[in-house]
C-alpha positions in Angstrom: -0.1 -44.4 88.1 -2.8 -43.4 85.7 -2.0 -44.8 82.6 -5.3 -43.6 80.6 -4.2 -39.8 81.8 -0.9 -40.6 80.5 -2.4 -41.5 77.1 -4.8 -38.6 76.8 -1.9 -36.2 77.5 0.5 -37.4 74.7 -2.5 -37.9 72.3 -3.1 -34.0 72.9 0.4 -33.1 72.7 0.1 -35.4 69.5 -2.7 -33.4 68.0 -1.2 -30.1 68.3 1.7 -30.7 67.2 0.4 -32.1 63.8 -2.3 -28.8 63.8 1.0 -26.6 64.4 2.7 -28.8 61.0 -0.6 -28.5 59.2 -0.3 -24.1 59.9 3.2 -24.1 58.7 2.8 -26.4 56.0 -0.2 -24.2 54.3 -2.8 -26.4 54.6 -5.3 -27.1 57.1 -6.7 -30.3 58.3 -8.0 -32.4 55.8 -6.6 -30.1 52.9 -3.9 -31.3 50.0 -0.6 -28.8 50.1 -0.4 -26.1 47.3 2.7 -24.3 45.9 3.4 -20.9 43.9 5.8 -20.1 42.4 7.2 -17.2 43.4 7.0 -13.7 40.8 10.5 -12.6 41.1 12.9 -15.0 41.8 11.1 -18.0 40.4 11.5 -20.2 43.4 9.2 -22.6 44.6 6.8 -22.1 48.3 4.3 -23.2 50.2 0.9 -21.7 49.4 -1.6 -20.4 52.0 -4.5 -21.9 51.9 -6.5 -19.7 53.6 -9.5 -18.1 52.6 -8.1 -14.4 50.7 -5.3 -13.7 48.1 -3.0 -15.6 47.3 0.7 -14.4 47.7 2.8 -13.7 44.6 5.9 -13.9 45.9 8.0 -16.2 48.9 8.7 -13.4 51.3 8.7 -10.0 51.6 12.7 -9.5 50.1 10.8 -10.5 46.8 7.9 -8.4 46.7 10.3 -5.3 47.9 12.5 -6.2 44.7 9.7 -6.8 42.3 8.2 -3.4 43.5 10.9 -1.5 42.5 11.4 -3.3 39.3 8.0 -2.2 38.8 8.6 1.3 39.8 11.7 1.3 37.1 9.8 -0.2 34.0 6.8 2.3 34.9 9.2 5.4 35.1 10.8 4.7 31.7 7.3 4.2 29.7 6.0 7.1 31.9 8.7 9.3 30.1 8.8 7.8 26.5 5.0 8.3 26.8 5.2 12.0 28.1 8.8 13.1 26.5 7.4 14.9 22.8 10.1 14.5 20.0 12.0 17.6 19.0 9.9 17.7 15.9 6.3 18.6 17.8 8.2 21.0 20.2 9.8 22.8 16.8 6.0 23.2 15.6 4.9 24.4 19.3 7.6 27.1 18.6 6.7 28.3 15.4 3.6 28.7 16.8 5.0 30.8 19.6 7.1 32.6 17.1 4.3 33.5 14.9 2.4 34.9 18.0 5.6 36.7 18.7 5.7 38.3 15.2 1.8 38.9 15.6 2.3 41.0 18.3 4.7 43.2 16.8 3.0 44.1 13.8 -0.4 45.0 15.6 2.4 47.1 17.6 0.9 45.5 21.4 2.2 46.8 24.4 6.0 46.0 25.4 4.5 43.5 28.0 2.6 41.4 26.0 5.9 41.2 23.5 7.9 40.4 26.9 6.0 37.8 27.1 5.7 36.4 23.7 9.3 36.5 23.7 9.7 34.7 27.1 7.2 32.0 25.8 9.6 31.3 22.8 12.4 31.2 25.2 11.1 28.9 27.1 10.1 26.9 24.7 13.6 26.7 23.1 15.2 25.1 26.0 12.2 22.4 26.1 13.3 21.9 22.3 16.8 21.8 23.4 15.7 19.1 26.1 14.2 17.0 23.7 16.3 17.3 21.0 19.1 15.7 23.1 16.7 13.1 25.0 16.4 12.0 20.7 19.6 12.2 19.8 20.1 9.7 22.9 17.9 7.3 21.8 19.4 7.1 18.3 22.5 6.0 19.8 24.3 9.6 20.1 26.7 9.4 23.5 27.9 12.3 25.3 31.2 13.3 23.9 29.1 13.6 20.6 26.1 15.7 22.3 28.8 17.9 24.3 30.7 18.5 20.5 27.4 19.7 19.2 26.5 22.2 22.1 30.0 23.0 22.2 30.0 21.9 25.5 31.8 19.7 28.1 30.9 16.0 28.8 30.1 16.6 32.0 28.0 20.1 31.7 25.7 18.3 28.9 25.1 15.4 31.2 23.8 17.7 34.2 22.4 19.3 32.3 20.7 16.9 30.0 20.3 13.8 32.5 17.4 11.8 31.3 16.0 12.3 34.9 16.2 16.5 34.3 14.4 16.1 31.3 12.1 13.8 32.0 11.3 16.0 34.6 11.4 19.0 32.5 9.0 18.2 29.8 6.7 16.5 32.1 5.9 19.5 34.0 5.6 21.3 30.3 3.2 18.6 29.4 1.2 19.4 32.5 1.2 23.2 32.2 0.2 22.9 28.3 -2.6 20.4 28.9 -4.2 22.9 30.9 -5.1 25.4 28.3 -5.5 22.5 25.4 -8.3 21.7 23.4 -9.1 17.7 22.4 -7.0 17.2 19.8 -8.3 18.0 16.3 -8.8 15.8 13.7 -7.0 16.5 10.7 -4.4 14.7 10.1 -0.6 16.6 10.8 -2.2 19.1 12.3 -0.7 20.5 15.5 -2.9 20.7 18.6 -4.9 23.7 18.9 -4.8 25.7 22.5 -7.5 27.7 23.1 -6.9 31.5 22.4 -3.6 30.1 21.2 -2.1 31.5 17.9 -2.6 28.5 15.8 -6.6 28.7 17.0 -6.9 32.3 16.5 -5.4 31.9 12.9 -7.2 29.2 11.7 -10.5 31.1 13.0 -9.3 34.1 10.9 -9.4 32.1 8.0 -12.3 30.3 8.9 -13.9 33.8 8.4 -12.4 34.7 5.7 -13.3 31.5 3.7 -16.9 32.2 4.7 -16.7 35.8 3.4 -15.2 34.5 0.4 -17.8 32.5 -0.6 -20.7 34.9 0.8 -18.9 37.4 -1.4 -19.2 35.0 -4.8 -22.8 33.9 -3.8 -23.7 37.8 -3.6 -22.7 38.1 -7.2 -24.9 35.7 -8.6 -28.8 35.9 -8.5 -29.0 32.7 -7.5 -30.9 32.1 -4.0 -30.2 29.5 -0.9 -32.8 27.2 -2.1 -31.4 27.0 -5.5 -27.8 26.7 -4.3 -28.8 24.0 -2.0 -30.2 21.9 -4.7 -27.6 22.6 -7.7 -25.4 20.9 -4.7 -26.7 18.3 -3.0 -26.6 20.4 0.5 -29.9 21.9 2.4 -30.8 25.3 2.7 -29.9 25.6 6.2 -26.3 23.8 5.8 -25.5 26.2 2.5 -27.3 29.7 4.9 -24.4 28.3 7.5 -21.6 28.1 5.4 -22.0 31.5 4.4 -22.9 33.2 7.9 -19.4 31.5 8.7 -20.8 29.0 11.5 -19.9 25.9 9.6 -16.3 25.2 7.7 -17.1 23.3 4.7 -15.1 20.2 3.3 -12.8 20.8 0.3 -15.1 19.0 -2.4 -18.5 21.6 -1.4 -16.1 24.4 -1.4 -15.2 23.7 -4.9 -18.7 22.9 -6.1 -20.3 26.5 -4.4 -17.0 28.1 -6.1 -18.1 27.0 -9.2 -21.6 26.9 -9.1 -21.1 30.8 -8.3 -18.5 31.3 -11.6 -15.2 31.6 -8.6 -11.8 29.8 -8.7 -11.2 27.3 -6.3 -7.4 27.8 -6.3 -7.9 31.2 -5.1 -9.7 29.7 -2.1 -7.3 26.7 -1.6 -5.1 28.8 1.6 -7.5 30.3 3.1 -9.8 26.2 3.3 -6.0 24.8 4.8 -6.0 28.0 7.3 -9.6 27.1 8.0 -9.1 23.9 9.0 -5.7 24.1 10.2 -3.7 21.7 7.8 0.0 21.9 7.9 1.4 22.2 4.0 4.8 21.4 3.6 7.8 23.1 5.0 9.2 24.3 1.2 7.6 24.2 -2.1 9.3 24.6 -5.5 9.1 28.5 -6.6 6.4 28.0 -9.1 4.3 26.9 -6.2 5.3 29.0 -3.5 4.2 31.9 -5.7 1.1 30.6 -6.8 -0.1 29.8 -3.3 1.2 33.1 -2.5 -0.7 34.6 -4.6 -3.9 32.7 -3.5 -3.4 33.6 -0.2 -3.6 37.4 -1.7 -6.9 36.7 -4.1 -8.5 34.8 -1.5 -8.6 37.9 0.6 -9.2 40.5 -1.8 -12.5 37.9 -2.6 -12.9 38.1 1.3 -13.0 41.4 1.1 -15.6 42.3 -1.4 -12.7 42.8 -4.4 -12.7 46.2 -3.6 -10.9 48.4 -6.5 -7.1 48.7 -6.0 -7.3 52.9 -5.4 -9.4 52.5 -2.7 -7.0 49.4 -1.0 -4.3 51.9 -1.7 -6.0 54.4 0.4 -6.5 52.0 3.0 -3.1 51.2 2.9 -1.5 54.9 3.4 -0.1 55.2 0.2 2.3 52.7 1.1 1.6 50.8 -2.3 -0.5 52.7 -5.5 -3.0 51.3 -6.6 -1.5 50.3 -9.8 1.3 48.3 -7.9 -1.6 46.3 -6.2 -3.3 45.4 -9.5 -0.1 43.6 -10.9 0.1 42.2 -7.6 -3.3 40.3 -7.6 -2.8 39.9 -11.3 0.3 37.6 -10.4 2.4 40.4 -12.2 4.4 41.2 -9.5 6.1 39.7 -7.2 5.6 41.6 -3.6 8.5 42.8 -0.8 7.1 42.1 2.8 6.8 46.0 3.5 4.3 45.8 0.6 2.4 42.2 1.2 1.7 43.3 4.8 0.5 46.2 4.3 -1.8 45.0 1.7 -2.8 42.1 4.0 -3.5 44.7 6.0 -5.6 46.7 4.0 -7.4 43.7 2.8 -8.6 43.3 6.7 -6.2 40.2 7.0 -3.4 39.6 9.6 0.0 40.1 8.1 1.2 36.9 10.8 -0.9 34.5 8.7 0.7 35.1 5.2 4.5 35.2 6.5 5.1 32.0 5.8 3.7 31.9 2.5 6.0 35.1 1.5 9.0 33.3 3.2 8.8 30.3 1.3 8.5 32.3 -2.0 11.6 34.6 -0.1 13.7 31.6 0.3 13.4 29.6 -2.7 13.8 32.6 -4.7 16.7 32.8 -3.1 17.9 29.3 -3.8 17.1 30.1 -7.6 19.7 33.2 -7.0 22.5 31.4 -5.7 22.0 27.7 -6.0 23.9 25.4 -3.6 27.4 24.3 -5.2 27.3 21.3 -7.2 29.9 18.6 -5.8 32.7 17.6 -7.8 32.3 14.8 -10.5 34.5 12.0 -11.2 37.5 13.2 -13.7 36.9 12.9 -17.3 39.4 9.8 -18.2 40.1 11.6 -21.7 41.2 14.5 -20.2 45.0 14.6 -19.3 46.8 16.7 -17.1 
């Protein structure tokens, strides 16, 4: 028998068998073992030691978990990224309201107030969306949600699923953001969409703020040059201020207001139109009618201050001209039929000073017939 074949066989056989261990183990010849541990259920394996990635988990059951773990977390902060509060919607729909309300007094077509209209429906059911997805994560459950929509439990869950809204005001997000500008810079101030309302009225009173100021400068003998160094501006910034290409900051409004013997306060709306600054939702009556009236004297100034017989001309006779002097005069305090249809006259957009005459409307109203006081505690020297 050949012994030394014998031997060379087994030795072979030896070899490859320890190569095969060395493959399964995860190391190759001459190479120290390495572990990992794995990423989702913790456990301990046998590194590769190959040349490549590394694996992050022990088998494929793992990695198939962790993915859709991954999936999960992503979908949740994909919709508490992309799911507005109620709050930013409710300014989106004013917005669409006002447009709405624009519409009608420039008297459009019935299409185009179809459409406004269908905007500001829409828009409400995104608000309704939202407003529930909040109410949700402020702990509200869905007996409470279905007793506010006076609703079953079970409607207001289909219908308010978080995946239906998520769903819902992503696809709003994505049709919005193709008609929106970059956001704009001052602060609580909604986005502006291009040819949107909120754009179109804060160009408005960008112009009007220019021809307010134009106006005042006209009245004085004073030149560019000399404006531009009683100021601290240059020529060219002060020429653009005027002409309307650049907005001004609130502190060189009030110094080319004064330097050209104007009010700043009378120019205080129509700088917060300009750059679209949000004031806030109510003001106390002495307030309300004071910016009220600034909105009104700011346009008149935007205008020229034309005499009030010939704005009563312009407006049809709806108001007389002595009527409109008490009203700039602060005098009297104007119906809508009468502030739009001097707005009007004055070459403004009625849409724009609404909300100014509604918060003067409403807290005058509040001054009328003040809430009810609640009941104190008894008077302990009173007897029954």
């Amino acid at each position: 028998m050949n012994y030394s074949f014998l031997f060379q066989v087994r030795k072979n056989s030896h070899i490859g068998r320890e190569k095969r261990q060395q493959r399964v183990g995860g190391t190759m010849a001459g190479a120290s073992r390495s572990y990992g541990i794995c990423g989702h259920c913790k456990g301990r394996f046998v590194q590769s030691g190959g040349p490549g990635r590394k694996r992050e988990y022990c088998n494929k059951v793992c990695r198939s978990k962790a993915q859709r773990s991954r999936d999960g977390r992503h979908g949740q902060q994909e919709a508490r990224s992309t799911l507005p509060l109620g709050r930013r919607i409710a300014e989106d729909l004013q917005a669409l309201s006002t447009a709405l309300l624009e519409a009608e007094c420039e008297g459009r077509p019935l299409k185009d107030l179809l459409r406004c209209a269908n905007d500001v429906m829409t828009e409400v059911e995104s608000y309704k969306a939202a407003a529930v997805h909040d109410a949700r994560n402020q702990g509200a459950s869905w007996d409470q949600v279905a007793e506010a929509a006076h609703l079953s439990a079970a409607t207001v869950r289909t219908r308010w699923s978080e995946s239906r809204v998520r769903d819902r005001l992503q696809r709003r997000a994505k049709n919005r953001a193709v008609v929106r500008q970059p956001p704009a810079s001052v602060v609580d101030a909604p986005a502006a969409v291009e040819g949107g309302p909120l754009q179109l009225a804060t160009e408005r009173a960008s112009a009007k703020l220019a021809s307010a100021l134009s106006h005042l400068h006209r009245s004085t003998s004073l030149t560019i040059r000399e404006v531009a160094e009683e100021t601290s501006l240059s020529p060219s910034y002060v020429s653009r201020i005027f002409s309307g290409e650049r907005t001004p900051t609130w502190p060189v409004v009030c110094a080319l207001a004064e330097l050209c013997n104007g009010d700043p306060a009378e120019l205080s709306v129509l700088f917060e139109g300009a750059h679209g600054l949000v004031p806030p939702a109510r003001h106390a009556l002495t307030d309300a009618v004071a910016r009220l009236q600034a909105a009104l004297r700011g346009l008149h100034l935007a205008a020229g201050r034309p005499e009030p017989d010939t704005l009563a001309r312009a407006a049809h006779e709806a108001l007389t001209g002595q009527t409109i002097s008490d009203i700039l005069e602060g005098v009297v305090i104007p119906g809508w039929e009468q502030t739009s249809a001097l707005v009007t006259a004055l070459g403004g957009s009625p849409a724009d000073v609404r909300p100014l005459w509604e918060d003067v409307h409403y807290v005058f109203l509040l001054c009328l017939d003040p809430p009810e006081e609640p009941p104190g505690p008894a008077d302990p020297s009173v007897s029954d």
